[in-house]
matplotlib code that plots the C-alpha trace (Angstrom):
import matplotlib.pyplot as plt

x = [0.0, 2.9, 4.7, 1.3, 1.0, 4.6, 4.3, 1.1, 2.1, 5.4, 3.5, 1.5, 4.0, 2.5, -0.9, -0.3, 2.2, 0.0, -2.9, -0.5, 0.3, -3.3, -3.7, -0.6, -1.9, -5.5, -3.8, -1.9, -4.7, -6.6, -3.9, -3.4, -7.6, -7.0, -5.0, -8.0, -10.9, -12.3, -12.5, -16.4, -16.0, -12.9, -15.1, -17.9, -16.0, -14.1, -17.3, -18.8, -15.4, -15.7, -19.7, -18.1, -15.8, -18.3, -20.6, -18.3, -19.3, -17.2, -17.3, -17.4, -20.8, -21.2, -23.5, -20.7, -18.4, -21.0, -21.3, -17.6, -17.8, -20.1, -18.5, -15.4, -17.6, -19.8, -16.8, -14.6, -18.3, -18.7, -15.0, -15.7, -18.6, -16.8, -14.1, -16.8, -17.0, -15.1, -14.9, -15.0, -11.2, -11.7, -14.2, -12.0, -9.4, -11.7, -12.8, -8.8, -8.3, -11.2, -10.4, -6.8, -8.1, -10.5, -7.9, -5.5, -7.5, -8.7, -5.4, -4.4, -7.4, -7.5, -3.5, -4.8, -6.8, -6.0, -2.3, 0.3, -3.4, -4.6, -0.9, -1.9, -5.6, -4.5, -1.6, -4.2, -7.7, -6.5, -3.2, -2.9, -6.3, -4.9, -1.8, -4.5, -6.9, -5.5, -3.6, -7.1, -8.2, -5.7, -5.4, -8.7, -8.6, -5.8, -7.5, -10.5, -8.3, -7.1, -10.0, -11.0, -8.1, -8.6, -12.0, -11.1, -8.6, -11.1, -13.5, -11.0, -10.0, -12.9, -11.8, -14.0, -13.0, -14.6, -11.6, -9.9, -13.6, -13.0, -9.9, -11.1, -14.3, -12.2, -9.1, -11.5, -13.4, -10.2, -9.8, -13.1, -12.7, -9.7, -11.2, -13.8, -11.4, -9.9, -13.0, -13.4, -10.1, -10.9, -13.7, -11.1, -8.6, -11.3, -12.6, -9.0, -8.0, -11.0, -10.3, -7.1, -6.8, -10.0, -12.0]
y = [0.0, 2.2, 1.8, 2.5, 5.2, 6.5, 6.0, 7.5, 10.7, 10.5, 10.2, 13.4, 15.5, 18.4, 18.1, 17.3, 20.4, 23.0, 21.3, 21.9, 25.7, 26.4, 24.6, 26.9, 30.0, 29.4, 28.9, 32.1, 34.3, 32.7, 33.4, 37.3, 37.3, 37.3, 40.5, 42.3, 41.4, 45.3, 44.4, 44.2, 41.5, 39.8, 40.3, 38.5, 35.8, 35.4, 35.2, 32.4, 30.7, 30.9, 29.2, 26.5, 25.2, 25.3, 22.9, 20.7, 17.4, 15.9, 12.8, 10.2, 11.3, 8.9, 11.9, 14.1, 12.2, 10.7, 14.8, 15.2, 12.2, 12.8, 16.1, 15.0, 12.2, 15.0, 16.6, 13.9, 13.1, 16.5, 16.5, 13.0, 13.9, 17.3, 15.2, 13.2, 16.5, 17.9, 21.4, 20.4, 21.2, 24.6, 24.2, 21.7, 24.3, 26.5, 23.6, 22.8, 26.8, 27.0, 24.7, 25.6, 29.1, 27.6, 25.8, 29.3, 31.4, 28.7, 28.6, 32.0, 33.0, 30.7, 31.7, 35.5, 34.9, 32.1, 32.9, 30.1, 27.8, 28.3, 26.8, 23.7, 23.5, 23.7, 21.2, 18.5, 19.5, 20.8, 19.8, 16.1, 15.0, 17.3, 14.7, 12.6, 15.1, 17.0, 14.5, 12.8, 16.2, 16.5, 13.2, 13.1, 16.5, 15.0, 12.2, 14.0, 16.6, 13.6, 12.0, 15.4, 15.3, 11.9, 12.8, 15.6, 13.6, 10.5, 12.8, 14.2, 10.8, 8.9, 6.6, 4.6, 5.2, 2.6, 0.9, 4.3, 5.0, 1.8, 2.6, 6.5, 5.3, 2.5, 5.1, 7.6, 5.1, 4.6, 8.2, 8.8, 6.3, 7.9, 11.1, 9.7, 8.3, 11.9, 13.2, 10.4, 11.1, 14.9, 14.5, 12.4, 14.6, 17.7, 15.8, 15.3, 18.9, 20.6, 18.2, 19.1, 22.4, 24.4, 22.3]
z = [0.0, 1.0, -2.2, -4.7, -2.6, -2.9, -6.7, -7.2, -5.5, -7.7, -10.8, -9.9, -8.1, -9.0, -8.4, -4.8, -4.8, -6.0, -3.4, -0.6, -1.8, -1.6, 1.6, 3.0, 1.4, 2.9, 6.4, 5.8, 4.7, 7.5, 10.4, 8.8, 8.9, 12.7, 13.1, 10.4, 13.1, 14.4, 18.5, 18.2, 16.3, 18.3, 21.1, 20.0, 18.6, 22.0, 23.4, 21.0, 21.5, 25.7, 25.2, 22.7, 25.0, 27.7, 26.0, 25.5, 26.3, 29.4, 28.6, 25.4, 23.3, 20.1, 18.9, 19.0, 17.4, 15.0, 13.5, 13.5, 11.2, 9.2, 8.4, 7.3, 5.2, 3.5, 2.7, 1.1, -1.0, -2.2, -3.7, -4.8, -6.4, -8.5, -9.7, -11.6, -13.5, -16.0, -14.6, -11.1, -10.1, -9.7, -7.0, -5.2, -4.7, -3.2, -0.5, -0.1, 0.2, 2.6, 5.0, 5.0, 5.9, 8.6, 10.1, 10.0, 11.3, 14.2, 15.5, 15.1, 17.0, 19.8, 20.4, 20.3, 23.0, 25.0, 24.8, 26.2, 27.1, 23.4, 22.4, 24.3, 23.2, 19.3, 19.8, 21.4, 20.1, 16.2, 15.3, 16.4, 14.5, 11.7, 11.6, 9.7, 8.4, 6.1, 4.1, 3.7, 2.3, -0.1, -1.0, -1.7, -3.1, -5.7, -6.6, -8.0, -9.6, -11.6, -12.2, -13.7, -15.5, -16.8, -18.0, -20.5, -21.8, -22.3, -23.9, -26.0, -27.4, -26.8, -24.0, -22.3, -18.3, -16.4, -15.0, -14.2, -12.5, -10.3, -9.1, -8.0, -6.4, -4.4, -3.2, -2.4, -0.4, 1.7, 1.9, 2.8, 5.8, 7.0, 7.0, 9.0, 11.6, 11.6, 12.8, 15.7, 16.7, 16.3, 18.8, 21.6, 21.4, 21.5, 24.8, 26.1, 25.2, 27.3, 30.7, 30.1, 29.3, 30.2, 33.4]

ax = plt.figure().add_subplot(projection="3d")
ax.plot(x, y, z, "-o")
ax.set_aspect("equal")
plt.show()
């Protein structure tokens, strides 16, 4: 698995490095989004941040986790389901982009406000599930950018895709599934993160 992996990233180099560039670029606008919030605004977000981790749940709650799966799911269908279209890719960088500036601007707020606490909080709660997350979002970002890709080409030349269809509905399956483990482990290490950090 390692070494189809290794070699399918290889093959498409440069996909997967322009995914990652918009990914950074997201997290950078997002962070620099932090420092352009008027203090009504950082107030009320401080605010809705205090309540959130409030109701956090104190203990294991398979609703909770259940949402933060089916997120990620929702997610990884919707990019499935634009790379079975030819002019899908565009709108796949803009979800890659707009997570990455999610993600940017979550940190950089919680360290704005919570100081050397928010450092803790993002290394457990964010950036541990993110260890799995993100390379399942831009994995399966890649995949249907290929897939895209392939498409044009196979229209252009009249190729008939269905094996090529097999093999992107059964990678980004195994995406899919990791991105839903990323959101169970999301939701542990969100738990852990609040006992820890907050109560």
């Amino acid at each position: 698995m390692k070494k189809i992996l290794a070699e399918h990233i290889r093959q498409y180099w440069i996909i997967y490095l322009t995914l990652c560039c918009v990914f950074l670029a997201g997290v950078v606008f997002g962070a620099l989004g932090v420092g352009a919030l008027n203090p009504n605004k950082t107030a009320h977000l401080t605010q809705f941040l205090n309540t959130l981790l409030e109701e956090q749940p104190r203990s294991i709650n398979p609703a909770f986790l259940r949402q933060l799966a089916q997120d990620n799911f929702l997610i990884m269908a919707g990019i499935w389901l634009l790379g079975l279209t030819v002019i899908g890719t565009p709108l796949v960088y803009l979800i890659v982009f707009t997570r990455g500036f999610v993600f940017g601007f979550t940190i950089a707020f919680i360290l704005h406000i919570k100081k050397l606490l928010g450092f803790g909080l993002v290394l457990v709660t964010l950036l541990v599930p993110s260890l799995l997350a993100i390379p399942c979002l831009l994995l399966g970002s890649g995949l249907a950018t290929i897939f895209s890709f392939l498409l044009l080409q196979g229209k252009s030349n009249g190729r008939i895709l269905k094996q090529d269809f097999s093999y992107y509905c059964a990678a980004s399956l195994l995406v899919s599934l990791g991105a839903i483990a990323a959101g169970v482990l999301q939701g542990y290490f969100s738990l852990l993160g609040v006992r820890l950090l907050v109560f």
